[in-house]
Residue, then its C-alpha position, 0 to 999 in steps of 0.5 A: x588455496x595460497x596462504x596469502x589468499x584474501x577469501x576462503x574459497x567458501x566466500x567465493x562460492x558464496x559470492x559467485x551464488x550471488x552474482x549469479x542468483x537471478x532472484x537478487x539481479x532482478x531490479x523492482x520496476x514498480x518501485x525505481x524511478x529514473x527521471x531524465x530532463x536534466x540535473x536542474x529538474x532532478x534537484x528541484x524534485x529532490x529538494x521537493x521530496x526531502x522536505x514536503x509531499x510531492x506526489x505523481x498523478x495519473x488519469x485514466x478513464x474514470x480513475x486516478x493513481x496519486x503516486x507519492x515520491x518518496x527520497x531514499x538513501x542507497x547503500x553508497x549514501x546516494x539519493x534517489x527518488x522512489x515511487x510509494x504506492x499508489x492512491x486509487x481513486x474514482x471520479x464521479x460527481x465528486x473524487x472518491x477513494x476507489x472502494x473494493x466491494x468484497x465478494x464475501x463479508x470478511x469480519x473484523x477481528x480484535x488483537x486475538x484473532x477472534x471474529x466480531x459482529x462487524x463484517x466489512x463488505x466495502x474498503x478503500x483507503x479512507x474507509x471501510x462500508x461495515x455491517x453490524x450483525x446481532x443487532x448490536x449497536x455500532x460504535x463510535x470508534x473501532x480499531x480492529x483487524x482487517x483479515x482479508x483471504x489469503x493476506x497477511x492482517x491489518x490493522x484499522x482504525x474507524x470514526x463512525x460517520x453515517x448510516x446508509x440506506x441500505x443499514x451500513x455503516x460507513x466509517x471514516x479510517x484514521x490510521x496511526x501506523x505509517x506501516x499499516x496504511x501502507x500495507x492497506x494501500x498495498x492490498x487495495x493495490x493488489x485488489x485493483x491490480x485482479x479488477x483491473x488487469x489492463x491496467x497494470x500490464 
């Protein structure tokens, strides 16, 4: 190698890893939104985005997705819009959060990974449908871990809002974390996605 060379020849090597890494190369189709009709459009939606909550909907047979748009900075400080995940819910007699029914109960948890006596069987992303075993009483509040199979742990936190007929106890979710309810959102997503696989083909 000269001496006047700008790289190493081990920095070219890991550059070329680079460029040729398809991994790296692949751009995230669910995420990136291109929005054509012009700058006036792309400007409004932009201002939009940066100051109050603009989201996107769609309906299909008797579900709706609530996209949010969210505005972020890239690595050349331009600004582009990007698609959040999405809000599933159902329409009936009134608009409802779509709620997973879990195949097999899965307990909450508290901070150390230990198991309770209140087994989720229901989730969505505004509530979860519990049953309390032991005949212990339900509480008012809960902020516990949800472990689903296969999935990393959420945290959830739960306002006690009404018994059903069947002995559940349906809980209202209040999250505080912007990261936990987007993680929850993810797999409710993920769920949705294995329900409904027409859907997101």
């Amino acid at each position: 190698m000269q001496r006047d060379a700008l790289l190493t020849q081990d920095e070219l090597d890991f550059i070329q890893t680079m460029q040729h890494n398809p991994q790296l190369n692949v751009r995230d189709a669910t995420s990136s939104l291109l929005v054509n009709g012009g700058s006036q459009i792309r400007d409004l939606l932009t201002r939009l985005a940066a100051h109050e909550q603009v989201t996107i909907q769609a309906n299909f047979e008797n579900q709706q997705m609530t996209f949010p748009l969210h505005l972020v900075e890239d690595e050349f400080h331009a600004l582009h819009l990007r698609l959040g995940v999405p809000s599933i819910y159902e329409d009936g007699p009134m608009v409802r959060p779509w709620r997973l029914v879990l195949e097999e109960p899965v307990a909450l948890e508290n901070a150390k990974g230990q198991p309770g006596t209140m087994y989720v069987h229901e989730v969505s992303c505004k509530g979860v449908l519990l049953e309390v075993r032991n005949k212990t009483k339900p509480p008012k509040h809960f902020a516990l871990w949800f472990s689903p199979s296969g999935y990393e742990r959420i945290a959830l936190r739960g306002s006690f809002e009404r018994e059903t007929e069947q002995g559940f106890y349906a809980y209202e979710l209040s999250q505080s974390d912007k990261d936990e309810t987007e993680r929850l959102r993810q797999y409710i997503l993920q769920q949705h996605r294995l329900t409904h696989p027409a859907l997101h083909i």
